[in-house]
C-alpha positions as CSV (number, residue, x, y, z in Angstrom):
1,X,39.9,-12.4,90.5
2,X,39.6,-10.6,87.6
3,X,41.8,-11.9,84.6
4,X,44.4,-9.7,84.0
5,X,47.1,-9.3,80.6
6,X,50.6,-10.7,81.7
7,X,53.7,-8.4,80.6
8,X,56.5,-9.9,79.7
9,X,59.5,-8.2,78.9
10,X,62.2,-9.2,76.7
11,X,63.9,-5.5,76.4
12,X,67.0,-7.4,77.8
13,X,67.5,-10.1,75.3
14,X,65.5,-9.4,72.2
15,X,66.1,-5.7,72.7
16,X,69.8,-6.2,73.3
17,X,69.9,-7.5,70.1
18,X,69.6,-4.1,68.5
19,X,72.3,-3.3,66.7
20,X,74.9,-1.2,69.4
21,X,72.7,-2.0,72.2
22,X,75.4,-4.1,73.8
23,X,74.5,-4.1,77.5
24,X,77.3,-5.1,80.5
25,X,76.4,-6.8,83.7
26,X,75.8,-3.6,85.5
27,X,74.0,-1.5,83.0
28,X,71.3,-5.1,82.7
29,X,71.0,-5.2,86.2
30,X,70.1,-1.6,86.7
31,X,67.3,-2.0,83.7
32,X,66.0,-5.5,85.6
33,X,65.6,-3.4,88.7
34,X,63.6,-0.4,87.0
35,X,61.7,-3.1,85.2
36,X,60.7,-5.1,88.4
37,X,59.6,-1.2,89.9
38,X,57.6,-0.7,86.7
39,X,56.0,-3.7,87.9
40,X,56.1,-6.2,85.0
41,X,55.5,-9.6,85.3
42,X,57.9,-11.2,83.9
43,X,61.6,-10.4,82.9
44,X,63.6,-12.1,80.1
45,X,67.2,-11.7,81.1
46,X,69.2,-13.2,78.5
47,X,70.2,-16.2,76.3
48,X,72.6,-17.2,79.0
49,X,74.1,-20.5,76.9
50,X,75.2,-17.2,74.1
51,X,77.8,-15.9,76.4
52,X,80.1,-15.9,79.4
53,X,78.4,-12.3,79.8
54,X,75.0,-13.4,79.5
55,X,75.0,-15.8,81.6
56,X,76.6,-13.9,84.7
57,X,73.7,-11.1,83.7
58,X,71.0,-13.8,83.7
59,X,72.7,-15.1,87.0
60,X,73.2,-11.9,89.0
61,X,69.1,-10.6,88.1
62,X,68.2,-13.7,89.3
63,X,69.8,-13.4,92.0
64,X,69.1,-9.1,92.4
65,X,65.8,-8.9,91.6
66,X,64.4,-12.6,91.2
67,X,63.0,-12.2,94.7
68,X,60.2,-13.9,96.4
69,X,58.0,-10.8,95.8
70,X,60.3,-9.6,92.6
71,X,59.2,-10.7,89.0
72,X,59.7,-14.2,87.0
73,X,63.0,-14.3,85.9
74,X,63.3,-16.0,82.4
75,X,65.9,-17.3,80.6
76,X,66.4,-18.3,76.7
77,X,67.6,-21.6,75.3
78,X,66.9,-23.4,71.9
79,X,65.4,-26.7,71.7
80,X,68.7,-28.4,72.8
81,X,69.6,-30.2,76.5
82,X,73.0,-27.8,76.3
83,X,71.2,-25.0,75.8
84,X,68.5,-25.9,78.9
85,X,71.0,-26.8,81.1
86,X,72.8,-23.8,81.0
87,X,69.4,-21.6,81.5
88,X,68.3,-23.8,84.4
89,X,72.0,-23.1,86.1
90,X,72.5,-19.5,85.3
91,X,68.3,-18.7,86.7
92,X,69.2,-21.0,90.0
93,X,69.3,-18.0,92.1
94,X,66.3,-17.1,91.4
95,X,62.6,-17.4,93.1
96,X,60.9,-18.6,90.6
97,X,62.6,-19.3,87.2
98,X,61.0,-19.8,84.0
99,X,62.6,-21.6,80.6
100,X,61.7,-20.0,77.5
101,X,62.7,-23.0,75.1
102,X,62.5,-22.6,71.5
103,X,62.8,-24.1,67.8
104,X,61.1,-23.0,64.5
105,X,57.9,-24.6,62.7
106,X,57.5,-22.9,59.5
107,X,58.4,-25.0,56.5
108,X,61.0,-22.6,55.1
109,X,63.2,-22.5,58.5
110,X,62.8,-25.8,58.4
111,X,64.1,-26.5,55.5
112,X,66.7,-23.9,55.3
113,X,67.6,-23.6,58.6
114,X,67.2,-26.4,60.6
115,X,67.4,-29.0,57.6
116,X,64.6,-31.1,60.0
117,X,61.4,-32.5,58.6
118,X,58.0,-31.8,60.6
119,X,58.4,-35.4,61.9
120,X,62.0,-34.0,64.2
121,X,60.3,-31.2,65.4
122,X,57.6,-33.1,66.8
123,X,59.6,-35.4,68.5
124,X,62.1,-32.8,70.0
125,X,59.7,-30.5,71.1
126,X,58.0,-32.6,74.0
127,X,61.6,-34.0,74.6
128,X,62.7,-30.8,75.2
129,X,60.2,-29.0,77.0
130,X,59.9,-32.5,79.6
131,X,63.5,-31.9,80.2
132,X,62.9,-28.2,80.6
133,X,60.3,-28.8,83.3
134,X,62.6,-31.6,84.9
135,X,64.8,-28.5,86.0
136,X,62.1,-26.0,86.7
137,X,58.3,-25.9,87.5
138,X,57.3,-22.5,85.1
139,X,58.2,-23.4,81.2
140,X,57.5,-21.2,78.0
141,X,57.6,-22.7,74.5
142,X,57.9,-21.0,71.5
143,X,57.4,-22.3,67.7
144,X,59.5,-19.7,66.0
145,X,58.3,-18.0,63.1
146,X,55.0,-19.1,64.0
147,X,53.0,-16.6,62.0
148,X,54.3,-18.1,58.7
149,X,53.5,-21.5,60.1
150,X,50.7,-23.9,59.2
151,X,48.6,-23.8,61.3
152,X,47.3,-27.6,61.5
153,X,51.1,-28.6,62.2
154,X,51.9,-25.8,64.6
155,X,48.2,-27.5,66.8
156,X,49.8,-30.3,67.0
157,X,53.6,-29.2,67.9
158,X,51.4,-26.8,71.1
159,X,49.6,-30.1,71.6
160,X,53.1,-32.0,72.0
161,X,54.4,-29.0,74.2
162,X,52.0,-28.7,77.0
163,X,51.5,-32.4,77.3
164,X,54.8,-32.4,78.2
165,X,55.0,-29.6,80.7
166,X,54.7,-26.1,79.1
167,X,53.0,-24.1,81.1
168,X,53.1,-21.0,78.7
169,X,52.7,-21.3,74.8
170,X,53.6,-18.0,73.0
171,X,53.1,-17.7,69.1
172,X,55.9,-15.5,67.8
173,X,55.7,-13.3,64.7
174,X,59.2,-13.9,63.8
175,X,59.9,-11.3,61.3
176,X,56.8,-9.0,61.4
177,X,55.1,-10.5,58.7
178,X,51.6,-11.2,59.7
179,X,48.6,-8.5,59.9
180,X,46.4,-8.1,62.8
181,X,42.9,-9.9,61.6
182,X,45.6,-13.1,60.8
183,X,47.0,-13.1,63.8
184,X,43.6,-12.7,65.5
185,X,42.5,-15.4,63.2
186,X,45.3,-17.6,64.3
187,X,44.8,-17.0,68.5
188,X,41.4,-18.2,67.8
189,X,42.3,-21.4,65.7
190,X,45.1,-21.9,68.7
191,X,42.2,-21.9,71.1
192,X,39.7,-23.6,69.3
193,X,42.7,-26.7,67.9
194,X,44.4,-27.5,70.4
195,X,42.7,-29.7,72.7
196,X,44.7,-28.8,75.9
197,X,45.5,-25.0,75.8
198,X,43.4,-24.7,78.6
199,X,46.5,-25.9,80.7
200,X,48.7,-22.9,79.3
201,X,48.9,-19.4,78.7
202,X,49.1,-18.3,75.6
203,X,51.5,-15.5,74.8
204,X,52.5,-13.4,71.5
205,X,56.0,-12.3,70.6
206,X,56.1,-9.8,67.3
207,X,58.5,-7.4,65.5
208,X,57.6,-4.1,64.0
209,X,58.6,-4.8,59.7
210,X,55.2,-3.3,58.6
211,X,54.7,-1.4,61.9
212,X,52.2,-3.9,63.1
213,X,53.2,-5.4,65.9
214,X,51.4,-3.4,68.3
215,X,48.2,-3.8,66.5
216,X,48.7,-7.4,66.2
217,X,49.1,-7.8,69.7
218,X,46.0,-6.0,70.8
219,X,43.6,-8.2,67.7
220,X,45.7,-11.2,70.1
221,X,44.5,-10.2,73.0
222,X,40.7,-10.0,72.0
223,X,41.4,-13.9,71.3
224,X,42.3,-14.7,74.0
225,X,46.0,-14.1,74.3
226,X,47.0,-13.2,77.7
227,X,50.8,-12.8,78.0
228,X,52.9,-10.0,75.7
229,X,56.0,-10.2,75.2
230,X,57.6,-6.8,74.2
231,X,60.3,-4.2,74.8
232,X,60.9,-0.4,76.2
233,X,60.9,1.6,73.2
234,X,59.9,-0.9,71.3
235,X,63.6,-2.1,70.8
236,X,64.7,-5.3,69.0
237,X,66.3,-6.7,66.2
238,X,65.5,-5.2,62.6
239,X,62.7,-2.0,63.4
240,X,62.3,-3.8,66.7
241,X,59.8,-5.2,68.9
242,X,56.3,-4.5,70.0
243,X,56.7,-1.7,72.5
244,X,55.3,-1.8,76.0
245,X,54.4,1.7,76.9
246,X,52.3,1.5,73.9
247,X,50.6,-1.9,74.8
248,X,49.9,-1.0,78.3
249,X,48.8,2.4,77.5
250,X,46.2,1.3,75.2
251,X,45.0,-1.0,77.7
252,X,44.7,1.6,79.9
253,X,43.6,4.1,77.9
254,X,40.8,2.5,76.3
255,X,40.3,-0.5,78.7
256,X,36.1,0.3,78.6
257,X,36.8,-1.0,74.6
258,X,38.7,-4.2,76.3
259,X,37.0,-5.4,79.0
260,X,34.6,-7.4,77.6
261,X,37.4,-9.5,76.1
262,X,38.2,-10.4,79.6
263,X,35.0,-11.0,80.8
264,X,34.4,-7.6,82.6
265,X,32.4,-5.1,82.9
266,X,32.9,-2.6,80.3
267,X,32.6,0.5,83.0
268,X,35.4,-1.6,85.1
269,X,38.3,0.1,86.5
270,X,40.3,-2.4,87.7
271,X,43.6,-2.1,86.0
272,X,44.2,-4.5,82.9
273,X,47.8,-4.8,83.6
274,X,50.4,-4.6,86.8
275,X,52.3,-1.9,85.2
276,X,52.8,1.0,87.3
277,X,52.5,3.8,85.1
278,X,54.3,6.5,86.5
279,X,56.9,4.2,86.0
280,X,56.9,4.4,82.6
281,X,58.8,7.6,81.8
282,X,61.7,7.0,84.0
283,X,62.2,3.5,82.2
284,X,61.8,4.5,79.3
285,X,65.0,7.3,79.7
286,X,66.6,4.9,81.6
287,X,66.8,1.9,78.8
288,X,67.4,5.1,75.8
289,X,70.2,6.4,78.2
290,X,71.9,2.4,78.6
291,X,71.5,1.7,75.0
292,X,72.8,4.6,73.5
293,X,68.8,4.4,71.4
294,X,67.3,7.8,71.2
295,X,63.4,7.9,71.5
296,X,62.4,9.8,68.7
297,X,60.5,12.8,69.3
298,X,57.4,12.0,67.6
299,X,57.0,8.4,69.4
300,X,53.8,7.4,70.7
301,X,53.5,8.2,74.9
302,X,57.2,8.5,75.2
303,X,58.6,10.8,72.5
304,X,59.3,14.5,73.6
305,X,56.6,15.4,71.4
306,X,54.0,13.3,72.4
307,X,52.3,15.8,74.8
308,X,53.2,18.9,72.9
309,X,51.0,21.2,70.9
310,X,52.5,23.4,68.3
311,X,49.2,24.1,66.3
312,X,47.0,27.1,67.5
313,X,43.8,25.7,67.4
314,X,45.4,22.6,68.8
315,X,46.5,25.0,71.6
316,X,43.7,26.9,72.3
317,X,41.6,23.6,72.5
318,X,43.6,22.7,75.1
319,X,43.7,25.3,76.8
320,X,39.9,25.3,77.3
321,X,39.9,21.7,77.7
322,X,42.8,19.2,78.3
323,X,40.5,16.4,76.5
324,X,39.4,18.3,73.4
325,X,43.0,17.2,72.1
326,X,44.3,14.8,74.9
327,X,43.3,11.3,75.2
328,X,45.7,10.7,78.9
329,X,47.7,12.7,80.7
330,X,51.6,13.4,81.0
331,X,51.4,12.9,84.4
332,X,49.8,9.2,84.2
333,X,53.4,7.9,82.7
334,X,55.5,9.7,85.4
335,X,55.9,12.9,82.7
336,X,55.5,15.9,85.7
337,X,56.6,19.5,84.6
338,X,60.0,20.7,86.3
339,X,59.9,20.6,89.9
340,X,63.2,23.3,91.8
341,X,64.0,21.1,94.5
342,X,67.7,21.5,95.0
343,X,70.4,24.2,94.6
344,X,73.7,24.8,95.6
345,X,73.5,25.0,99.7
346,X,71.3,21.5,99.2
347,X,73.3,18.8,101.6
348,X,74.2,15.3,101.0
349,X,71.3,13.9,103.0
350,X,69.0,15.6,101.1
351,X,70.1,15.2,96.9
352,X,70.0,11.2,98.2
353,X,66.8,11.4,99.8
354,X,65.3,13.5,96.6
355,X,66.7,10.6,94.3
356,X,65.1,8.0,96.3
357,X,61.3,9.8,96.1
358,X,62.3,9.5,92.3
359,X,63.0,6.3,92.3
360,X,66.7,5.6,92.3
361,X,68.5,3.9,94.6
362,X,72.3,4.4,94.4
363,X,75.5,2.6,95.9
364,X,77.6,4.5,98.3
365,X,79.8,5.1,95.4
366,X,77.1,6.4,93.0
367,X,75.7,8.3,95.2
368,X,79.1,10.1,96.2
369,X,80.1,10.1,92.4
370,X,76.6,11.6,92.1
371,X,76.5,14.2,94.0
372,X,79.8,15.2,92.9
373,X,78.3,15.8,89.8
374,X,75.3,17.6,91.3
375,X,77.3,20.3,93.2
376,X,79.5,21.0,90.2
377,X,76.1,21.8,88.3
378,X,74.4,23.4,90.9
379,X,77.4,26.1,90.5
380,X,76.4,26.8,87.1
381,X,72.9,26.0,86.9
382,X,70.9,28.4,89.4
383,X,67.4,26.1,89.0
384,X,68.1,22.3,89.5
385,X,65.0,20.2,88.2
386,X,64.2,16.6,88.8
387,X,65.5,15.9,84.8
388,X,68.5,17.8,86.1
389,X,69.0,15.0,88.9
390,X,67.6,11.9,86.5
391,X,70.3,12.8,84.1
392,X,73.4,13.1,86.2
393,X,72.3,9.5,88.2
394,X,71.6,7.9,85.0
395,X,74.9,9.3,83.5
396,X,77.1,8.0,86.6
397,X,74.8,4.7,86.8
398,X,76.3,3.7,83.4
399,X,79.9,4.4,82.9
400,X,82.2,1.5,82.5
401,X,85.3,1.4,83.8
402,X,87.3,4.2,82.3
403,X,90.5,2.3,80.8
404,X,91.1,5.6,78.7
405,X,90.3,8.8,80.8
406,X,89.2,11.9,79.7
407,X,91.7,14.5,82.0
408,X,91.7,17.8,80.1
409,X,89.8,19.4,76.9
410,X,90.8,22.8,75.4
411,X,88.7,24.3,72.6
412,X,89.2,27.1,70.5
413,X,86.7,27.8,67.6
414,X,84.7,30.6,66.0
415,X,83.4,32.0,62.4
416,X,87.1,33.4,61.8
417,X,88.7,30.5,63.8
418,X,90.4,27.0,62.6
419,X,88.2,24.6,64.6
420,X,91.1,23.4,67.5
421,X,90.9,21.1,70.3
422,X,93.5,19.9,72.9
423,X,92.9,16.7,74.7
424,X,95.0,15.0,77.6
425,X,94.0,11.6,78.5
426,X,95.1,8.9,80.8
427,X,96.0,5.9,79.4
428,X,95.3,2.2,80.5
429,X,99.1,2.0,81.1
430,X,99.2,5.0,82.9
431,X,100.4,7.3,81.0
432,X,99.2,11.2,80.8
433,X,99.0,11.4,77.2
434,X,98.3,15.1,75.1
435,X,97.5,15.7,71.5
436,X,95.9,18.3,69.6
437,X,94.5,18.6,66.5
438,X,92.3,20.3,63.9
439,X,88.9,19.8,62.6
440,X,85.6,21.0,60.5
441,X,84.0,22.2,63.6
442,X,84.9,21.8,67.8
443,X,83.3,18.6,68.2
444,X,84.9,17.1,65.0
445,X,88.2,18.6,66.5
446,X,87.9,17.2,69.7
447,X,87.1,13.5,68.0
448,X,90.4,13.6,66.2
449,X,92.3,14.6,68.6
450,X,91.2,11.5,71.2
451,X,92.2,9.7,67.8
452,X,95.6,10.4,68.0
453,X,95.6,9.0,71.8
454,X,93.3,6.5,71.5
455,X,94.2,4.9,68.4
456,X,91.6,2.1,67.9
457,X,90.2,2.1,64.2
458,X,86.2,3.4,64.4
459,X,83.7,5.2,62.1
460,X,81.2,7.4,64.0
461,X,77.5,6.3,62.5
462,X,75.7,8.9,64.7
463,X,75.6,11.9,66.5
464,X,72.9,13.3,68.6
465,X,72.2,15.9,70.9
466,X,68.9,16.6,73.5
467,X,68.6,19.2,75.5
468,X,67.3,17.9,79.0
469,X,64.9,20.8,80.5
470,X,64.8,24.1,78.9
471,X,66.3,27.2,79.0
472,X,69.8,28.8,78.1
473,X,71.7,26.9,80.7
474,X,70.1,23.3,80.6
475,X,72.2,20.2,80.8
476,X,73.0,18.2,77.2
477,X,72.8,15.1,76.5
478,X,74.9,13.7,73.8
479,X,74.4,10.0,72.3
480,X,76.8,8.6,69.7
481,X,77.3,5.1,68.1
482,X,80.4,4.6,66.5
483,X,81.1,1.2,64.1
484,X,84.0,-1.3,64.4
485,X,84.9,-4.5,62.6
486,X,83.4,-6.3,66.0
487,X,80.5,-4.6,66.1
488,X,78.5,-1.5,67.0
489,X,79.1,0.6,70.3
490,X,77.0,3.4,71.9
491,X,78.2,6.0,74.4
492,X,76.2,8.6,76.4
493,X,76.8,11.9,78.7
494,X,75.6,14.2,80.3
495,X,76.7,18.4,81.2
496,X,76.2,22.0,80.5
497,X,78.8,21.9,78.3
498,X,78.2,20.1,75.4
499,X,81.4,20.2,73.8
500,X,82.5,18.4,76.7
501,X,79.1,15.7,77.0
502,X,80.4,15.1,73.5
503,X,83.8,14.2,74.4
504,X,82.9,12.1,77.2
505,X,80.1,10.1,75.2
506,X,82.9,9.4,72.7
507,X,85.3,8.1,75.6
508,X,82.4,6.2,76.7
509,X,82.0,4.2,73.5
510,X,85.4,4.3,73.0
511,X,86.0,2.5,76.2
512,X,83.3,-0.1,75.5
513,X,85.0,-1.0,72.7
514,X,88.5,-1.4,74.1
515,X,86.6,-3.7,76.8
516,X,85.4,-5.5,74.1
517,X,88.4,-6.2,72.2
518,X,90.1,-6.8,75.1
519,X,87.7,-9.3,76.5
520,X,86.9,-12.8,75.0
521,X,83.6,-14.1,74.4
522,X,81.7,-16.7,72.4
523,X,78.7,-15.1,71.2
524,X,75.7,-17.5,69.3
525,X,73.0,-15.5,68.1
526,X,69.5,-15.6,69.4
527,X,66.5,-15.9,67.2
């Protein structure tokens, strides 16, 4: 067979480490399923030994979508038997488990994190990773911080590892720090040092500091790296992770360029990844929707402007031919223009069986929920596109449990008007509660006025608005982070009114909150 390049995403533990990307139970699972139909290999699902809440996410994917023909389910532990134990009990549901098991080799997390000597890290690590592979048969190791490493120590710890049982090796760029002829330079001297690699897969991990990490990864692969670890959108802690619709779609994209690196044909079409690309679209809403992490327009393959052509010679180029100015098409990543497929007569039978030919597969309750929500738009919106029916399921597919609910919203504005809005909201006690209250514009209004209900201390930190199709009478979608003392919380929604999107994305984020000061967990964080 031909060799092929291994995705592995972490979007559900490195990328939930984004600030406000705090993901529940649900809201992972529904990602770990849209991952396993994008087709990557394998799925990180947590840190489970962080968390009470990680570990029933880890668990329940395992369990979901760690099928015998579903992905590798992974799970994150440091180099400690606690840690391991935990990860092998949380991934037992699944069909085949993987440990990712890490510590860090460069001298200054050694010294100042760690407080180990080169000397403890070599004797942990095969300890470690043999008791890893006691629990399971599929083991990853990672020296953190790698790229700063040196490189004759960090042979030897990769020696250490796969003699005792790593079956996957990955070299992590910790904090985005190396450039891509180094980390080229350091696949090589992986392959060429270490005298059994030949027995594992080796794998890069990077973040985006110096906006590298892509280009890293790709110098990797040409030398001989064949498993990368990266996120939708290119999520993550600090400016975030290497993103995998850019990976695979270079691959793709240029894969006559690549295939000589994997001992093909340079005319070979045989696909470098498993990724199914029309997938890629639809996941990539999907994880922006969850997170509350807007896509910005001028993102590579998945921004809204990444297939659009404002200049006129760009245009007319086009217009003659697609390729004077387009290297792939929309279409290739699931990007179709706006298909009418449903209006107001549509029945039940048929919105669920149009959801399912795009992909989604809703509860009973969803779907009900659902199309709720579609008949209420179909009797204000006379054209109901496929965006139309993405963003009402992946509104309804994420809402918490409403422990504050939005019942009633009054506005009055206008450029002779004091900004007024008039909320009534259920309380988790059950009281009907309404207050009222004035503000620099209707939004601002409305915000202070579920205030003086909902009184839990918050700053708002952003505020954004994207219109789903267009025309006049197109749904909104309004995003919103808002800060606390515990942390940062995101909220989404979804309608033609966006007045009303915006006070339901701040109930949303309100109510994560209140879940989360109301719920206790221990939380460790993961490197």
């Amino acid at each position: 067979m031909a060799e092929k390049i291994l995705i592995f995403d972490t979007t559900l533990r490195d990328g939930e480490q984004t600030p406000g990307a705090t993901l529940n139970v649900e809201q992972k699972l529904l990602i770990a399923q849209q991952l396993a139909r994008l087709g990557v290999d394998i799925i990180e699902a947590g840190f489970p030994f962080s968390s009470p809440g990680d570990f029933a996410a880890v668990q329940e994917i395992a369990r979901v979508v760690g099928t015998a023909s579903g992905p590798i389910i992974c799970g994150l532990a440091r180099a400690t038997k606690q840690d391991i134990s935990t990860c092998a009990e949380a991934l037992k549901p699944a069909h085949r488990p993987r440990i990712h098991t890490f510590i860090a080799t460069s001298d200054i997390h050694l010294e100042h994190k760690l407080k180990k000597s080169r000397a403890d890290i070599l004797q942990i690590v095969p300890e470690m990773v043999a008791y890893a592979r006691s629990l399971v048969d599929d083991v990853e190791f990672s020296p953190e911080d790698a790229g700063r490493s040196d490189p004759e120590f960090l042979y030897q710890v990769l020696e250490a590892a796969i003699a005792a049982g790593a079956t996957t090796v990955n070299i992590p760029d910790t904090v985005g720090y190396i450039t891509p002829a180094e980390f080229g330079a350091l696949i090589k001297g992986i392959k060429d040092n270490v005298p059994n690699i030949d027995r594992a897969v080796i794998s890069v991990h990077g973040h985006d500091d110096l906006g590298m990490a892509v280009a890293n990864f790709l110098e990797a692969v040409k030398n001989g790296a064949r498993q990368l670890e990266c996120t939708i959108n290119g999520i993550g802690e600090r400016a975030g992770n290497a993103a995998l619709e850019e990976l695979v779609m270079a691959l793709h994209v240029r894969r006559q360029y690549f295939n000589p690196f994997l001992g093909r044909s340079p005319d070979s079409e045989i696909p470098l990844t498993n990724i199914n690309l029309k997938e890629i679209y639809k996941t990539s809403r999907l994880v922006a929707n969850l997170t509350g992490i807007n896509v910005q327009p001028n993102k590579a393959i998945v921004g809204s402007n990444a297939f659009a052509h404002e200049s006129g010679i760009h245009q007319d180029g086009v217009l003659k031919h697609k390729r004077t100015y387009e290297i792939m098409d929309a279409e290739s990543i699931g990007l179709t223009s706006n298909q009418i497929v449903l209006g107001k007569l549509s029945g039940r039978n048929a919105f669920n069986t149009r959801l399912k030919e795009l992909g989604f597969h809703l509860t009973e309750q969803e779907l009900n929920r659902a199309f709720v929500r579609f008949k209420d738009l179909a009797d204000k919106k006379r054209e109901i596109s496929d965006w139309d029916l993405a963003a009402i399921v992946n509104d309804e597919m994420q809402q918490l449990p409403e422990a504050f609910k939005l019942e009633h919203i009054q506005v009055s504005c206008g450029d002779h008007a004091l900004p007024t809005a008039t909320v009534t909201i259920l309380t988790p006690e059950g009281q009907e509660l309404t207050d009222a209250a004035v503000g620099t514009g209707p939004v601002d209004a409305v915000y202070k006025a579920i205030n003086r209900v909902v009184d839990i201390p918050n700053q708002l930190i952003e505020f954004s608005v994207q219109s789903v199709t267009a025309g006049i009478d197109a749904l909104g979608e309004v995003t919103i982070r808002i800060k606390h003392e515990s942390g940062v919380y995101a909220g989404h929604a979804a309608n033609t009114d966006i007045i009303v999107a915006s006070a339901r994305a701040y109930m949303h984020a309100l109510n994560r909150l209140y879940f989360a000061l109301t719920k206790e967990e221990i939380a460790l964080p993961a490197s």
